[in-house]
N, C-alpha and C positions, 0 to 999 in steps of 0.2 A: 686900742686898735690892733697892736703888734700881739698883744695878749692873745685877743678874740681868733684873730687868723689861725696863731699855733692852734688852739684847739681845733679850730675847725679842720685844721691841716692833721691834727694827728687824728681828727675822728675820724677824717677820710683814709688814712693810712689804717684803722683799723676796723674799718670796713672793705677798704680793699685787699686788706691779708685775710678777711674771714672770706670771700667769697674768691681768694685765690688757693685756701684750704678746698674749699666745697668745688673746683672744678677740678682741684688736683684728685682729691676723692674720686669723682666722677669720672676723670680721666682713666684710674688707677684700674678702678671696673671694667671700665670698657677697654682697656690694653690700649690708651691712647696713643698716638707717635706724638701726639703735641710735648708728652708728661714723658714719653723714652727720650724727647730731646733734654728736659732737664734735671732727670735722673735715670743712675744708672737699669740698665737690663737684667731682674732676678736673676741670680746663678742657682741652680740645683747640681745634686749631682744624682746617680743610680746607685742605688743600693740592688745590692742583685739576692732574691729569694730561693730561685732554685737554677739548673741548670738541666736543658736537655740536648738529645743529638740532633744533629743536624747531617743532612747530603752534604758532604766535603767539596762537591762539584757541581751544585747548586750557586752560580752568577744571579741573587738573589736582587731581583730589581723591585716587586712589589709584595706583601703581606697585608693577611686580612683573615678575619675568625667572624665569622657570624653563620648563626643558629648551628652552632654547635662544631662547628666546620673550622679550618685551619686551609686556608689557599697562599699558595704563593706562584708569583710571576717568577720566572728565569731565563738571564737572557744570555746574549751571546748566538750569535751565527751559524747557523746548523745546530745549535742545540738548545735554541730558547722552546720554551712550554708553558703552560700551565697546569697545578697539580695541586691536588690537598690529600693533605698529610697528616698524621697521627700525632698528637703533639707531643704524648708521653716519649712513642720511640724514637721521632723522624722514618720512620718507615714510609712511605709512598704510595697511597691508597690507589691513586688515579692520576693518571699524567694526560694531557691531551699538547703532541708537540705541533708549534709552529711552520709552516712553510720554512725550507730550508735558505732562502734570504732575506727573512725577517728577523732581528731584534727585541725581543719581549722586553718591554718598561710595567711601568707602573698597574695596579690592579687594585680595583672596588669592586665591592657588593652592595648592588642594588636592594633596597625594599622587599620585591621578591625575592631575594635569594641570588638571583641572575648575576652574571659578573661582567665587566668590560674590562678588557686589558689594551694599553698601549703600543706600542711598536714607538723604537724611536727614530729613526728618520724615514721610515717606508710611511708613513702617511697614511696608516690603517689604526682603526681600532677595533676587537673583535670584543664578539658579548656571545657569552657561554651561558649555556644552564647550570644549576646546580652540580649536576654532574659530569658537567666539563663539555656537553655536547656544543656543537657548533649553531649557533643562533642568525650570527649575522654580524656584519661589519660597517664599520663608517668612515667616510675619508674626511682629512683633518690638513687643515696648513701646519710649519714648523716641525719641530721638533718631538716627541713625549716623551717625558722624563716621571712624575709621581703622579697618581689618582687616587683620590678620595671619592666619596660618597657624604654630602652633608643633606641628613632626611628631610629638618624641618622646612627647608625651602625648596626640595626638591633638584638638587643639582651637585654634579659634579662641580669638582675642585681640580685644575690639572695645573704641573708646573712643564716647567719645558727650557729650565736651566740658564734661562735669564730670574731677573726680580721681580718678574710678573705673576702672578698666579689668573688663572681662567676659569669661569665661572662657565659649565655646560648644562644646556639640558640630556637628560640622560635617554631622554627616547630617541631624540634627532641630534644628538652633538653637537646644535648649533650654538655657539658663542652668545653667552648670556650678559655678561658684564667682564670687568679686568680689575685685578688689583694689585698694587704694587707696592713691593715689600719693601721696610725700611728698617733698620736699627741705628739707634739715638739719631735719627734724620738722617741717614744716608742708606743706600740702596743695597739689597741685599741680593747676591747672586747665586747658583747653584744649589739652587733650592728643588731638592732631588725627592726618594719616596716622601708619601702624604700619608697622614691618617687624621680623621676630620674627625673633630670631638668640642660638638655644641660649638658655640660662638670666635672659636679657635682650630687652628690647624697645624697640627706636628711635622716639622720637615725636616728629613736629616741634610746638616748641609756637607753636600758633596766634597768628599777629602781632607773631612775635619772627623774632629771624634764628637761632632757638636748636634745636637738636635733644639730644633730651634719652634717654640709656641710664639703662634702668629696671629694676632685678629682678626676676624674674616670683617669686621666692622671697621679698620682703618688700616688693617696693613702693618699695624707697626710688630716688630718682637717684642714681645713683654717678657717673658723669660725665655733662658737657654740652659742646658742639660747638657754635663760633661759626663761623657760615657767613656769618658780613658780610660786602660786596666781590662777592658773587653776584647774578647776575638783570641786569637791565638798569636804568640807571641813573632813566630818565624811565617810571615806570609809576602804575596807579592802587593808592590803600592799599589794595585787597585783593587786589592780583598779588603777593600774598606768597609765601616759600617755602612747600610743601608740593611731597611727593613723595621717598621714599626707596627704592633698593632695593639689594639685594648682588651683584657680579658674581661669576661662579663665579672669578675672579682674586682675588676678597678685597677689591677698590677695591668705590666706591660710587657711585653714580648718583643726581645731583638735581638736581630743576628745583623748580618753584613755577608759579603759578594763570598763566598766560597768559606766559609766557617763552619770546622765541625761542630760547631753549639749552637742554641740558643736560649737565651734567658730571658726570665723574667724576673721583673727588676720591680722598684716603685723609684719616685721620684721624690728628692729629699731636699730641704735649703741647704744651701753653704754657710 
């Protein structure tokens, strides 16, 4: 009888480690928070491939490249805008600046081309053409802080400096769903620029040298990117990094708030 139990007892115990293999698996895929609570969060670091110039007076709040193009959001009071820019020289193709009491945050490209940008506590968001012309504007509760563009379900991505992220439609801004960020089960906050890439979203988190990959399927960090050793050496605490975006080569592209540079870098394990 004692015999019969143990096995039965150890078949269950190895039946229950093989399908705690196959959810850990499954977790591991999907950037579970179940599987960050009981193992650690991937660390990478940046490996940096080339270096280019950057506006030294550029308060760099949002980056983005698509079809061929380089935009960036800049903010700061009397002198926020939006502009794209040459990537070889940093040169300044087109700037279109903001009303002189607004705040530029965060910035996406839309499908078409189109762009929205943030404002962060004046409760506007503006959507530009291609060419930076004025399209139109939308009123928002809270905060803006990063915006993404995620295509295959059609919707922004915004952060707004709590552990939330927002989920918008991109024609009417209205609030689609909420998700809320975690590492190894606990709540992640100042989760600043975005860039949305498939079933994940890159966030730098505000006043670290940390960029942080997030599920848009539960929320949790599955890994984190130390980009220490970037930026210029002598700057003020808040020329920090911010600014991420994807080259159609797979490298990435990052500066931070008033930095002569920007690099692109790849992303490596520790």
């Amino acid at each position: 009888m004692v015999r019969n139990a143990r096995h039965r007892q150890a078949g269950a115990l190895t039946v229950g480690a093989l399908m705690a293999g196959v959810i850990a698996l499954f977790a591991l895929r999907a950037g579970s928070s179940a599987l960050s609570i009981a193992t650690p969060v991937r660390q990478f670091r940046v490996a940096v491939i080339a270096t280019y110039s950057h506006d030294p007076t550029a308060f760099t709040e949002g980056l983005e490249i698509a079809h061929g193009r380089l935009y960036e959001s800049v903010g700061l009071a009397n002198r926020s805008d939006v502009r794209e820019v040459e990537l070889r020289t940093g040169k300044v193709l087109r700037r279109t600046p903001l009303p002189g009491n607004v705040f530029g945050e965060g910035l996406a490209v839309l499908r078409d081309g189109s762009l929205v940008q943030l404002s962060w506590r004046n409760g506007l968001a503006f959507s530009w053409t291609p060419e930076l012309k004025a399209k139109g504007q939308f009123v928002y509760q809270g905060e803006g802080w990063g915006l993404c563009f995620e295509p295959r379900h059609n919707l922004l991505v915004q952060s707004d400096g709590s552990s939330m992220l927002t989920m918008r439609d991109p024609t009417t801004f209205k609030v689609m769903r909420q998700l809320k960020v975690t590492r190894n089960g606990k709540d992640v906050r100042n989760l600043n620029e975005l860039s949305c890439d498939g079933d994940s979203v890159l966030a730098n988190e505000w006043l670290t040298n940390r960029i942080l990959r997030i599920s848009l399927n539960t929320g949790a960090v599955f890994s984190q990117i130390d980009a220490s050793g970037l930026g210029p050496k002598e700057r003020d605490a808040n020329d920090v990094l911010n600014g991420i975006a994807e080259l159609p080569n797979g490298h990435w592209l990052i500066t931070g708030k008033r930095w002569p540079m920007l690099y692109e870098v790849t992303f490596q394990p520790t």
